[in-house]
N, C-alpha and C positions, 0 to 999 in steps of 0.2 A: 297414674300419678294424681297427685290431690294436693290442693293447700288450704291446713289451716289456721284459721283466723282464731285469735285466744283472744277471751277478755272476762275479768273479773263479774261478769253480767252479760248485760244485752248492747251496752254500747257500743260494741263492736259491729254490730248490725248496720250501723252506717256503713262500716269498711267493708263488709260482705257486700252494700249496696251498692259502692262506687269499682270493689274488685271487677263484679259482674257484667259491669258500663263497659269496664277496658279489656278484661278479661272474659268473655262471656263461655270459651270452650274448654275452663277449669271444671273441675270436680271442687268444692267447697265442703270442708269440713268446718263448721263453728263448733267452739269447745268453751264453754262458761264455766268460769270457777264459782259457783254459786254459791257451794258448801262456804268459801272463802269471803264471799261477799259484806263488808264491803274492806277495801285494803285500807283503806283509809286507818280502821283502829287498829291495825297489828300493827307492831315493833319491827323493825327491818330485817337483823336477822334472820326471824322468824319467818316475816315473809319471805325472805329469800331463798330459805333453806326451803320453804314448802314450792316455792318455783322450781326449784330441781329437779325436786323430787318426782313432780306432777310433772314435769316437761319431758322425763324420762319413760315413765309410762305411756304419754303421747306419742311419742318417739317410736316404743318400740312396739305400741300395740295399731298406731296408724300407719306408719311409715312413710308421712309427707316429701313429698319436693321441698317444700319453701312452709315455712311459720310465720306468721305477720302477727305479733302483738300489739293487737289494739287496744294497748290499757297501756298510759302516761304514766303511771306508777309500777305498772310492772315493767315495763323499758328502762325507767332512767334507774332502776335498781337494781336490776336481773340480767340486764343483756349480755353485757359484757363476761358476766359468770357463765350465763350459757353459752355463748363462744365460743368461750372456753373449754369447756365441757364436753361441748358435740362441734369439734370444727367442723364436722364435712357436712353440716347440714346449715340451709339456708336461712338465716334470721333477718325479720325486718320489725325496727322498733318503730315505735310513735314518740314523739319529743316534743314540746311545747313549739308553734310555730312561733317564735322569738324572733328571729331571722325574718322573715316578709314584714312582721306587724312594726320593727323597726324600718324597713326599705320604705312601708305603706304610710306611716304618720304624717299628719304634718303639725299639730299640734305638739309632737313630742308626748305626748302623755298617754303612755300605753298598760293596758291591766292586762291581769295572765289571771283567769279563771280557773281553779285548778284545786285537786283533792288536797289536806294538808302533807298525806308523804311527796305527792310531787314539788308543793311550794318548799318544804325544807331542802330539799334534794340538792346537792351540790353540782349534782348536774346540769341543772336549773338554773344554775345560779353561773353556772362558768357558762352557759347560752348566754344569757343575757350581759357577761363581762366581752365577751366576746363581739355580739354582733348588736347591741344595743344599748355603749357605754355612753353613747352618745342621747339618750331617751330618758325619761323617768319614768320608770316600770315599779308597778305597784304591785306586787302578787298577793292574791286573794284566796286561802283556803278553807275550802265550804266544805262543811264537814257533813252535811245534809242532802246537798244536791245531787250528786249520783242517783241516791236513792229515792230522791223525788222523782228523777229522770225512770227511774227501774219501774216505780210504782204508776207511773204514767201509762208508758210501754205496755205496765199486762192488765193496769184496770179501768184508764182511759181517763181517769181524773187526777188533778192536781193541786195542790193547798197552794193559789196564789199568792198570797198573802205571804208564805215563807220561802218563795221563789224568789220575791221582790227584796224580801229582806236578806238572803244569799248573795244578790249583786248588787246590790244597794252601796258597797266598799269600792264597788271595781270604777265608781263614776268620782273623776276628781275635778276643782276647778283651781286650777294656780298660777298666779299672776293673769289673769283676763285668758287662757286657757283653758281647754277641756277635753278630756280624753275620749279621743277620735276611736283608737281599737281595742276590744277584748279580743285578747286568744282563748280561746277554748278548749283550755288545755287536759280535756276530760271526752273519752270517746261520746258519753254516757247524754253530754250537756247538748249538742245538737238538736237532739227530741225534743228541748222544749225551747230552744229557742225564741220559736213564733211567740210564746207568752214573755221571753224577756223580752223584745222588741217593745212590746207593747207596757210594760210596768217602765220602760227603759225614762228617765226624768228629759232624754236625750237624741238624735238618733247618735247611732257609732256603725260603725265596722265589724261584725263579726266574726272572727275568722276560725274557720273548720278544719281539720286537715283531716278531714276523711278521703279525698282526691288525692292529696299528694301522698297520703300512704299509699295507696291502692296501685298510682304512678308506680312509684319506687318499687315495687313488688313485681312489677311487671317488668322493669328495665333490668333487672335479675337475673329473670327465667330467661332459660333459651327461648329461641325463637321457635322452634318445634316443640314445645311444651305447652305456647300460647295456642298453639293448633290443632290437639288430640284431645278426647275425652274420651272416658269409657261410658257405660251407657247405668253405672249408679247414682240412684239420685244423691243430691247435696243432703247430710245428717247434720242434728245439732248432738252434743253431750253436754247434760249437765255432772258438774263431779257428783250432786248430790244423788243421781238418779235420778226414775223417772218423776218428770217433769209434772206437775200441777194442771187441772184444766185450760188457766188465763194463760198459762206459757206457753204451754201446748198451743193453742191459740194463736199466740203473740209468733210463734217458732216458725208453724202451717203459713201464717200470712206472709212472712218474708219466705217460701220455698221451700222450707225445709223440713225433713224429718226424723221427730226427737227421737232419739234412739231410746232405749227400755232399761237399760245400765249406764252406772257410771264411771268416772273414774278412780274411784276411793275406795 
């Protein structure tokens, strides 16, 4: 048995980090849509229709326990299709933490950092009517930062300057106020973190949900699935193939090993 982790890149590599804390006796499959990379410019359809397609081939060429979509744009657009699709198989999305960062304010003033498919996202939008009508939630879509996060990840450097300018929206000040939490509503943005802190005009709250996925994943599984392992190691796949030096790199130092094909 095996679970894997999807994400449009590398960002999911948090979720494989905090799976492996709760989860340490899984088989781990990571699977990047890299060819797809990043979701951010496709059209939803589109995207959605290539989610099928690609979740079907997963499906029937891995044969997972459980799937954990670590990508906020492919959850609040995709999930519910695949559900649909493949009932008998186990899905765990990722959703903007909305819900804690409104429990956690005391300012009232909260930003959701987040790709632009996820900020138009209806789904996004019925969170925040939901569990933070009571808040002023400013959502912010960086159409750039993923990819700084990606480009970080495999080459070790980063354009601060247009880091600072990506969150530079997510900081408000209204009526003697000032917004206490970002969500992070992108697997990808954790990695650089440490540099928003530091560009930050403020401090705030950061909030990750790479733990409470990895949680939820696990309150899932049977309790004899958290206990067995077969004895192969954890693989990554890129759709595009095999994987580049710096990836290959980036892949070996979190565990894993890139497989030689892809999924396309």
């Amino acid at each position: 048995m095996s679970i894997v982790i999807f994400d449009s890149g590398f960002g999911g590599l948090t979720v494989l980090r905090e799976s492996r804390v709760l989860m340490p006796a899984q088989r781990y499959i990571y699977v990047a849509d890299d060819a797809g990379f990043p979701y951010g410019d496709w059209e939803e359809d589109a995207l959605k229709e290539r989610m099928l397609g690609l979740f079907g081939k997963i499906i029937d060429r891995l044969h997972p326990e459980q799937i954990v979509i670590a990508c906020n744009t492919a959850s609040t657009l995709a999930i519910d299709a695949l559900r649909e699709k493949f009932p008998n198989l186990m899905f765990v999305g990722t959703v903007p933490a909305i819900k804690p960062a409104a429990e956690r304010t005391r300012s009232g003033l909260v930003s959701v950092l987040a790709t632009p498919g996820t900020v138009k996202r209806q789904y996004t939008r019925d969170l925040i009517r939901e569990y933070a009508a009571k808040c002023h939630v400013r959502m912010v879509g960086s159409k750039d930062l993923a990819e700084l996060a990606e480009n970080y990840l495999r080459d070790g450097f980063v354009d601060e300057a247009r880091v600072e300018a990506e969150i530079a929206p997510c900081f408000v000040e209204k009526d003697g106020r000032r917004t206490d939490i970002i969500v992070l509503a992108c697997t990808h943005y954790p990695f650089l973190v440490n540099r928003m802190r530091k560009m930050a005009p403020w401090p705030v709250d950061w909030i990750d949900t790479s733990e409470a996925i990895a949680r939820r994943a696990v309150s899932l599984l049977p309790h004899s699935a958290t206990q067995l392992r077969d004895d192969k190691p954890d693989i990554a796949i890129l759709t595009s193939g095999n994987p580049d030096f710096p990836t290959e790199r980036l892949l070996t130092g979190f565990g894993l090993v890139p497989a030689k094909s892809g999924l396309n």
